[in-house]
VEXDREN-2710 file (C-alpha; in Angstrom, 1 decimal):
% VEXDREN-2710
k/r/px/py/pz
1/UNK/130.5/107.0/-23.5
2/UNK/130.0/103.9/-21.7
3/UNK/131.7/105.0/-18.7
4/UNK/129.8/108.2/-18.7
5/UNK/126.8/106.7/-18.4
6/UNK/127.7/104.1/-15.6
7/UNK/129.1/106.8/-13.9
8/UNK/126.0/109.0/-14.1
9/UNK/123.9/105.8/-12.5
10/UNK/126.2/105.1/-10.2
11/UNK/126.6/108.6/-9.0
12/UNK/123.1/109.9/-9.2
13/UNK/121.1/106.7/-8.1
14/UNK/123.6/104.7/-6.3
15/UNK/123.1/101.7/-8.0
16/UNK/126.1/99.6/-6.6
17/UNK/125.2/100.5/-2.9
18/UNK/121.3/99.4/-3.3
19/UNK/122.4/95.9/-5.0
20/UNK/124.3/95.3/-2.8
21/UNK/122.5/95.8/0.0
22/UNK/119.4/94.1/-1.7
23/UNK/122.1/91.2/-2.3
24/UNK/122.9/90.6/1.2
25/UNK/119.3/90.7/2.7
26/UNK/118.1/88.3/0.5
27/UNK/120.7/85.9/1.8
28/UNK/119.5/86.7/5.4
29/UNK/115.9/86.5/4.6
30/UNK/116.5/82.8/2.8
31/UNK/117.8/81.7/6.0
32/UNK/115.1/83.6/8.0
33/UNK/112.7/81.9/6.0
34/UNK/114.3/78.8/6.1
35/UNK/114.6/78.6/10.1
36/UNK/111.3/80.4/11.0
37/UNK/109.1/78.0/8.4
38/UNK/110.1/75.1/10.2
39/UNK/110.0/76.2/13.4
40/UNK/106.6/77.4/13.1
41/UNK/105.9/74.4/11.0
42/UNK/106.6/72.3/13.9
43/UNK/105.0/74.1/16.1
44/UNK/101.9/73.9/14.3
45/UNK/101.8/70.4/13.8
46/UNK/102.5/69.6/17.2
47/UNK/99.7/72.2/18.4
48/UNK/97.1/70.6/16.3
49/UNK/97.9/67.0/17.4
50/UNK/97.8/68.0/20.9
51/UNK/94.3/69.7/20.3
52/UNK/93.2/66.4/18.7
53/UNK/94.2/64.6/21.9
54/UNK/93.1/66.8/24.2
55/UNK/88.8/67.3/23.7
56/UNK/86.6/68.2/26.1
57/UNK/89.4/69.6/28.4
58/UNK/87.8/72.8/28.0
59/UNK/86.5/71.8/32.0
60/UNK/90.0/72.9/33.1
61/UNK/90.2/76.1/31.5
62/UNK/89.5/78.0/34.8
63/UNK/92.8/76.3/36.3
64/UNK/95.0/76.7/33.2
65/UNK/94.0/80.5/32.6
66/UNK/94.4/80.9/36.2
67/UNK/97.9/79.6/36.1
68/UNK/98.1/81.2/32.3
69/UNK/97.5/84.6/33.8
70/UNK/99.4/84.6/37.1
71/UNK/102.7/83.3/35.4
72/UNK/102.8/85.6/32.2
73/UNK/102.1/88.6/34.2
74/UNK/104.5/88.1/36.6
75/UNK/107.5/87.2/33.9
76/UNK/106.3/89.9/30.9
77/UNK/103.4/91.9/32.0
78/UNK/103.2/93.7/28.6
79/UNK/103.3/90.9/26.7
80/UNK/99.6/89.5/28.6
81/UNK/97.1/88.3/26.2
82/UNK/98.0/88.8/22.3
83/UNK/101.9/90.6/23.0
84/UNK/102.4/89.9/19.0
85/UNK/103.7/93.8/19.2
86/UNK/104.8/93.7/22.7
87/UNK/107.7/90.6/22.0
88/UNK/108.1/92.4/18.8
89/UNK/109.4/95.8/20.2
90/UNK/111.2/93.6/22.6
91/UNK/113.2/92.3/20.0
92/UNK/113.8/95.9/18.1
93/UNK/115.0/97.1/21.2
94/UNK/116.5/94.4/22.8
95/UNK/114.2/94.4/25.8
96/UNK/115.8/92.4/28.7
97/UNK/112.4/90.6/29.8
98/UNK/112.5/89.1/26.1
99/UNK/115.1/86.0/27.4
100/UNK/115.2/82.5/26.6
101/UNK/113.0/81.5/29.4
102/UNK/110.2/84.6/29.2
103/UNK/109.9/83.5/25.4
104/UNK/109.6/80.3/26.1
105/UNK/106.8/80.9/28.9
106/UNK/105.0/83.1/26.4
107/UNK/104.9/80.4/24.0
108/UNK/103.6/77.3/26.4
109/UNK/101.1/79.9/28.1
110/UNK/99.7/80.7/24.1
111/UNK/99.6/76.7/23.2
112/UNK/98.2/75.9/26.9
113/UNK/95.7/78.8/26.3
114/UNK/94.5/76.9/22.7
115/UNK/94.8/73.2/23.8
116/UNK/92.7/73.5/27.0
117/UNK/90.0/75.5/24.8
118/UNK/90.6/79.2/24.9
119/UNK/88.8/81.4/21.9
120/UNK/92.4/82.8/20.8
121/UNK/94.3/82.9/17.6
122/UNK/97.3/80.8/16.5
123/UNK/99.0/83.6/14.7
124/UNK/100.5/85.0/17.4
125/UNK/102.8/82.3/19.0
126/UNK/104.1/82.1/14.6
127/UNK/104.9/86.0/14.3
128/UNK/106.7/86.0/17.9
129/UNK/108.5/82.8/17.2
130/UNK/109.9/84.7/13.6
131/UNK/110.6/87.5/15.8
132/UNK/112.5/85.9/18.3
133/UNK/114.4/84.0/15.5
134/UNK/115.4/87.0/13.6
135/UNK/116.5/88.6/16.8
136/UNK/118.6/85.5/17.6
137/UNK/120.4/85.5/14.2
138/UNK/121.2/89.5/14.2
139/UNK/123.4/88.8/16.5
140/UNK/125.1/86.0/14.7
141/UNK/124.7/88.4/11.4
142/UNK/126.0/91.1/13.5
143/UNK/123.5/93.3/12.3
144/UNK/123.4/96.8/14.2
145/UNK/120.6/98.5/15.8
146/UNK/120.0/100.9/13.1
147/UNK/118.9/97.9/11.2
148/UNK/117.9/95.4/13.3
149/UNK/114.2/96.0/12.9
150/UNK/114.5/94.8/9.2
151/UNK/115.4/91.4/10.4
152/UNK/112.4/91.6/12.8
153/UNK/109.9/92.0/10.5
154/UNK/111.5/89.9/8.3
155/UNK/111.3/87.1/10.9
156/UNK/107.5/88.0/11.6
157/UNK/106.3/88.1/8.1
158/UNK/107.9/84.3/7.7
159/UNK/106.0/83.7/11.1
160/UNK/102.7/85.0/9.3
161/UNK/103.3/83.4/6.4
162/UNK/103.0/79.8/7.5
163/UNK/100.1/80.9/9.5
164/UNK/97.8/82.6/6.5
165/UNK/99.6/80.1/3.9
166/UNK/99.6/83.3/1.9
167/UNK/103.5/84.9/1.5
168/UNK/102.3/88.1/-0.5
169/UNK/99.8/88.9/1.6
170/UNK/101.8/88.2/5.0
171/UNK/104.8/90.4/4.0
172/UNK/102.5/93.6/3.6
173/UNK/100.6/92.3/6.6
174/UNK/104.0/92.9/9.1
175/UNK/104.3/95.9/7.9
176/UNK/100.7/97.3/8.1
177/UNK/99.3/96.0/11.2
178/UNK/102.6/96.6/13.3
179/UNK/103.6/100.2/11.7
180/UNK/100.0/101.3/11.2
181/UNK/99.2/101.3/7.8
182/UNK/102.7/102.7/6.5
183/UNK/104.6/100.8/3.9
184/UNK/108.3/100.5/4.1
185/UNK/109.6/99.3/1.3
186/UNK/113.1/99.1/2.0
187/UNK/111.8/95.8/4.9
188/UNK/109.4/94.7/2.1
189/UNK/111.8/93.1/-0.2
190/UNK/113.6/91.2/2.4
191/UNK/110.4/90.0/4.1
192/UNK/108.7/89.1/0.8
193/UNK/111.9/86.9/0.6
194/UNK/111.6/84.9/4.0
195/UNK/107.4/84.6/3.4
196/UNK/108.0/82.8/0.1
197/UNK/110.7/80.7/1.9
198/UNK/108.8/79.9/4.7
199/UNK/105.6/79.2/2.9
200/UNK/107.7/76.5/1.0
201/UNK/108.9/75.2/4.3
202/UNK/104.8/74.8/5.3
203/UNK/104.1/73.0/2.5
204/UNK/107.1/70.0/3.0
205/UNK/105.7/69.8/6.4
206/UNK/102.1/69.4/5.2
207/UNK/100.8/72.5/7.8
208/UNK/97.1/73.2/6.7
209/UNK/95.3/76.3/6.2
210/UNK/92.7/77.9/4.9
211/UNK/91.7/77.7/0.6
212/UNK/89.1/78.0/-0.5
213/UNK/89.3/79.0/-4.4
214/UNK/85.9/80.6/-5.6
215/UNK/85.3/80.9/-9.0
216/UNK/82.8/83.7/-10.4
217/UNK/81.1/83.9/-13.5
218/UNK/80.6/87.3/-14.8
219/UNK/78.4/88.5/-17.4
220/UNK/78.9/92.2/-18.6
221/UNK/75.4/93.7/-18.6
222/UNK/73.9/96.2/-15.9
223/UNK/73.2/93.5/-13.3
224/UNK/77.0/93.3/-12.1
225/UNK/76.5/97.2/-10.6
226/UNK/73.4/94.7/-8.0
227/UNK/77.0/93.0/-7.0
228/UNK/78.9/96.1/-6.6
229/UNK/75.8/98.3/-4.4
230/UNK/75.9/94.8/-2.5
231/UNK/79.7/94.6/-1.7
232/UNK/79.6/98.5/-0.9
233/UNK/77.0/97.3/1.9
234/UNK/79.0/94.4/3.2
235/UNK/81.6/96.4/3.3
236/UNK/80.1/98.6/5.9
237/UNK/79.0/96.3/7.7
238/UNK/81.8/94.6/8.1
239/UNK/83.5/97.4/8.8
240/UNK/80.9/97.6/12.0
241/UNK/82.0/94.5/12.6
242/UNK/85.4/95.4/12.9
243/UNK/85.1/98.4/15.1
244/UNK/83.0/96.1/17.6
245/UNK/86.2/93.7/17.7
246/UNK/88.5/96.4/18.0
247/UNK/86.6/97.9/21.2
248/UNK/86.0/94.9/22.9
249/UNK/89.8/93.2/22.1
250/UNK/91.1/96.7/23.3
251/UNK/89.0/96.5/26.2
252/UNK/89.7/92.9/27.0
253/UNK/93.7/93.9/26.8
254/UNK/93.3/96.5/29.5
255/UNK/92.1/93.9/31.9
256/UNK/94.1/91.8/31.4
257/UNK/96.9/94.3/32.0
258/UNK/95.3/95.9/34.8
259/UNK/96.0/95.1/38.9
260/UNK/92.8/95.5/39.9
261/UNK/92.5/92.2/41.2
262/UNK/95.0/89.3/41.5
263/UNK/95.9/87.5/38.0
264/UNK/95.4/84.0/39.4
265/UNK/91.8/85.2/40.8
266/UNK/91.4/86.4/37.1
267/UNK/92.0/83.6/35.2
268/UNK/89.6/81.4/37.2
269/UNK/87.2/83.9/37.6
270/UNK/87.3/84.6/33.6
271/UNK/87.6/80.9/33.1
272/UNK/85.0/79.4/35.1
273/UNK/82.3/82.0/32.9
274/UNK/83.3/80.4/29.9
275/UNK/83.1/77.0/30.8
276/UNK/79.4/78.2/31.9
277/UNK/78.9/79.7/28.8
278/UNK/80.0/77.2/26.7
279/UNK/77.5/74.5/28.7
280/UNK/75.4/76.8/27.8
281/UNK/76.1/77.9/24.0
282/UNK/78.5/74.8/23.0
283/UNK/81.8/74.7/22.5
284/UNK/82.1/75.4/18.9
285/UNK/83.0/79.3/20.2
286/UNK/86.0/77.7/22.1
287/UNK/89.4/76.8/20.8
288/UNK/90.7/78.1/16.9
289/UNK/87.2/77.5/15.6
290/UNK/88.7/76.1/12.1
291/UNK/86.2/73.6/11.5
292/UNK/83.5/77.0/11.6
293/UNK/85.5/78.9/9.7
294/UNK/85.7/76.5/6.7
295/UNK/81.9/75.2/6.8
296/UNK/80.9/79.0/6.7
297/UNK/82.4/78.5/2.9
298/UNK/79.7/75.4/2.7
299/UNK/76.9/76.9/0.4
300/UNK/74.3/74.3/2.7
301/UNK/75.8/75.6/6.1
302/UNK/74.1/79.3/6.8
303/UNK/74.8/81.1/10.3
304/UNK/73.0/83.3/12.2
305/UNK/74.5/86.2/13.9
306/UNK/74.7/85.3/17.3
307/UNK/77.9/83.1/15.9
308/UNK/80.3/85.4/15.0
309/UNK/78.7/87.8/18.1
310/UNK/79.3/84.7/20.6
311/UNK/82.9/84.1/19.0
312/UNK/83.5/88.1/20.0
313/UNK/82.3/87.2/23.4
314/UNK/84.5/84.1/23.9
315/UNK/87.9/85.7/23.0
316/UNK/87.3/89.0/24.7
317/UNK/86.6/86.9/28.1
318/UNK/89.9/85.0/27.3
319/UNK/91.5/87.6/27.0
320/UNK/90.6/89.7/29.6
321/UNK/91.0/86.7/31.8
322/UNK/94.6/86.6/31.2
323/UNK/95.2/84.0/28.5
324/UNK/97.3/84.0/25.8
325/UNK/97.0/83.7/22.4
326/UNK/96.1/86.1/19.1
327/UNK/93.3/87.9/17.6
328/UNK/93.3/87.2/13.6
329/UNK/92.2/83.7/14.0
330/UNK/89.0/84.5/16.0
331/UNK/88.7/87.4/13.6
332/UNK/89.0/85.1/10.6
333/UNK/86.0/82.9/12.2
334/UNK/84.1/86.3/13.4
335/UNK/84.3/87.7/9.1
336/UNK/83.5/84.7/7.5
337/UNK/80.3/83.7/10.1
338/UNK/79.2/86.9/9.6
339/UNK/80.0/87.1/6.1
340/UNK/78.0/83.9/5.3
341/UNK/75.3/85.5/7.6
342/UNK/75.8/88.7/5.5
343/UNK/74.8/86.8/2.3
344/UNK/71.6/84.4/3.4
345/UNK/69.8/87.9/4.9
346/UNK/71.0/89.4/1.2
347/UNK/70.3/86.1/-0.8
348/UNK/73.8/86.3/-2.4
349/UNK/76.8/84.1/-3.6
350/UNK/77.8/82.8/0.2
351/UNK/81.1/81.4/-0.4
352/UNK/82.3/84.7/-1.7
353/UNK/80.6/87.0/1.3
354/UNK/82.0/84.6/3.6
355/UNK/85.4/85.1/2.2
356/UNK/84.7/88.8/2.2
357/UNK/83.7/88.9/5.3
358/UNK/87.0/86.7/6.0
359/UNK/89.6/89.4/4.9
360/UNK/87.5/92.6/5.6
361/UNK/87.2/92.1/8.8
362/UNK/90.7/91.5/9.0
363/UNK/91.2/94.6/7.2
364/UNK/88.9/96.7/9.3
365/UNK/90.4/95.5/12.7
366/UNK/94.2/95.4/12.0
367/UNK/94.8/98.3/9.8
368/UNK/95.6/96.1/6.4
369/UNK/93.5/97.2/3.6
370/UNK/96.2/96.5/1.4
371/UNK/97.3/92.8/2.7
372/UNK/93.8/91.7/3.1
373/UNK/93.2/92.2/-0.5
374/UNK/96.1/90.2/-1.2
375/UNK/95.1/87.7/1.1
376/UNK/92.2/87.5/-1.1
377/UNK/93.7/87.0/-3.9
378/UNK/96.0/84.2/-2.6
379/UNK/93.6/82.2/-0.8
380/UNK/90.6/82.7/-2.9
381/UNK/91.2/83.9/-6.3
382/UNK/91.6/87.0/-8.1
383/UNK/87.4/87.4/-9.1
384/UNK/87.2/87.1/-5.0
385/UNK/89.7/90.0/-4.7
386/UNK/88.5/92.4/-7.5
387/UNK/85.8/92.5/-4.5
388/UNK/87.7/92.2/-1.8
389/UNK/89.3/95.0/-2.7
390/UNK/86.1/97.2/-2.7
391/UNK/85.0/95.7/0.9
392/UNK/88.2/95.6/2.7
393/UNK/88.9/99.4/1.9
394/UNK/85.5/100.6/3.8
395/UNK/85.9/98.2/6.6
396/UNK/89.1/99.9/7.1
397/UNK/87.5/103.4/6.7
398/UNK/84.4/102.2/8.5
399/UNK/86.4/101.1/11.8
400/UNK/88.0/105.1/11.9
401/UNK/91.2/103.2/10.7
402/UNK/92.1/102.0/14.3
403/UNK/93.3/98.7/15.0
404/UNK/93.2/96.0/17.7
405/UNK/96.9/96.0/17.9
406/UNK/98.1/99.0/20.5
407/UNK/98.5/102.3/18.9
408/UNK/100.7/103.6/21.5
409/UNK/103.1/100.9/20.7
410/UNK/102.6/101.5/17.1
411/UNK/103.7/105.0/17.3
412/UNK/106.8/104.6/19.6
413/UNK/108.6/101.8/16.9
414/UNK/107.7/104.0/14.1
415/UNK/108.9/107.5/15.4
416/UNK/112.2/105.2/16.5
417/UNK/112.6/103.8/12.9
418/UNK/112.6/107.0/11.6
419/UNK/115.2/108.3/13.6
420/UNK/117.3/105.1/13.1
421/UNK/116.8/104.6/9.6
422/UNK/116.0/106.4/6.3
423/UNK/113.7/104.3/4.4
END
């Protein structure tokens, strides 16, 4: 009887072949994890000393975006300004430009980019350094081409994870913003696997990030349906939000890409009107913009909505100018400005709009309804998400479900995963 039934199993669900192969990518996703934590950790840590060191630098930023933009485009021209999906691809495919040395001047341009003051995100250098990893140890796996791109996203989802300080949430995130919005769920165990390892790694080297727990008391009578009409609202309107980053990221991209005029000429063109602007403005739109992003949490702190407008403004000229560097972290300071905003214009709780505002914008701009709810959850608590969830899902309907990363690109992996591989 016994063997009837493990027969059956075996036979109709092929039990042995999916345990194993679960088996075996959970040992390559510990030491994904394990490889792409530190190295990101490290790379953190060093990036944020160097910003410490380096203030008011910001005066050079027409030199270094000139140089920023003149090198990268002449090494990986796709790969100008965010290239997250670009080095990505590169790796799936193995793309020749993606060598030692090109990686390696992708990755000084992004830190050169931030240290010197340009408005761009720190997420990027992380996921291509997990990429570039994982593409790097399929080789030494021997993993074939037909699976390669599970140790890809597996590397980028560790890369994400040290970056957000939130595993759950960066495992979906890989997998929605790069393939948008489709779940694969044969990739998801192994990258929920390398997160969790990689999130560990973050916390013995003492990386920081963002959490903020918020804590809601709620009372069961007909008021709570004020909070819900309100959340529908912010969730509109950060779904505007959204599809203003989306068109002005998408727009900065193209010039950066384009030949119109010389890279070097673009950089110090593009740099010398920041500089201007920040004289102008002040320089709290420059660099990561962490310090904003956590006193938009500060109940006593309330911003108006030229912030998050000017942050927009900053990374799209840095952009466009040829630097280097990603778009969630100014997205991050662009939701929860406006999300504190949001709430002093709708006298509400701002701690919790400004961490809506913090994942829905994500959600809006980068195709991740899904993740940015966990995200949510992980960095603010589950009363935040039972919100979040309500606000993250109309920002992404709001922004026509487009995101900042290149659909083009988007649409080649995932027609070339389906041929490769049967999910």
């Amino acid at each position: 009887m016994f063997e009837k039934i493990k027969r059956y199993f075996i036979d109709e669900f092929d039990i042995y072949e999916v345990s194993t192969d679960i088996f075996h990518w959970s040992i390559i996703s510990i030491v994904v994890g394990l490889l792409v934590g530190t190295a990101v950790s490290l790379a953190l840590n060093a990036l944020e000393y160097a910003i410490e060191e380096t203030t008011y630098w910001f005066v050079f930023l027409p030199f270094v975006l000139s140089f920023v933009s003149y090198i990268t485009y002449k090494t990986f021209r796709d790969a100008v300004g965010d290239g997250t999906e670009e080095i990505v691809r590169a790796a799936i495919y193995g793309d020749r430009r993606l060598n030692f040395i090109n990686f390696i001047i992708k990755q000084a341009a992004t830190f050169t980019t931030i240290i010197f003051g340009g408005s761009v995100g720190k997420e990027a250098p992380s996921a291509q350094i997990g990429a570039y990893i994982s593409h790097l140890l399929s080789k030494i796996f021997h993993i074939d081409r037909q699976k390669k791109i599970i140790i890809i996203i597996t590397g980028t989802s560790a890369g994400f994870a040290v970056v957000f300080g939130a595993p759950i949430a960066a495992g979906f995130f890989a997998l929605e913003a790069l393939f948008a919005g489709k779940i694969i769920y044969r990739v998801l165990v192994p990258s929920l696997i390398s997160s969790f390892v990689a999130f560990w790694c973050m916390h013995i080297f003492e990386v920081e990030y963002i959490y903020h727990p918020i804590f809601l008391e709620f009372v069961p009578n007909l008021w709570e349906l004020v909070h819900i009409f309100k959340a529908v609202l912010a969730g509109i309107a950060f779904g505007i939000v959204a599809y203003i980053v989306i068109i002005s990221m998408r727009n900065a991209q193209k010039i950066a890409q384009s030949d119109f005029i010389h890279p070097a000429a673009k950089g110090f063109l593009g740099g010398m009107i920041i500089v201007i602007l920040a004289l102008i403005f002040g320089e709290r739109y420059l660099g990561l913009g962490l310090e904003d992003i956590n006193m938009a949490f500060n109940d006593s702190v309330h911003f108006s909505l030229k912030d998050p407008l000017l942050k927009d403004l900053f990374t799209s000229l840095t952009i466009a100018s040829g630097g280097s560097g990603g778009f969630v972290t100014p997205i991050f300071y662009i939701g929860s400005t406006f999300g504190n905003f949001f709430a002093t214009f709708m006298d509400s709780n701002i701690k919790l709009y400004a961490a809506l505002g913090f994942v829905s914008v994500l959600s809006g701009a980068t195709n991740s309804p899904i993740a940015s709810t966990i995200l949510a959850a992980e960095l603010f608590g589950v009363e935040a998400a039972h919100f979040a969830a309500v606000t993250s899902t109309i920002a992404y309907l709001i922004s026509s479900r487009q995101s900042v990363f290149s659909p083009e690109i988007l649409e080649t992996i995932e027609r070339k995963f389906k041929k490769h591989i049967k999910s």
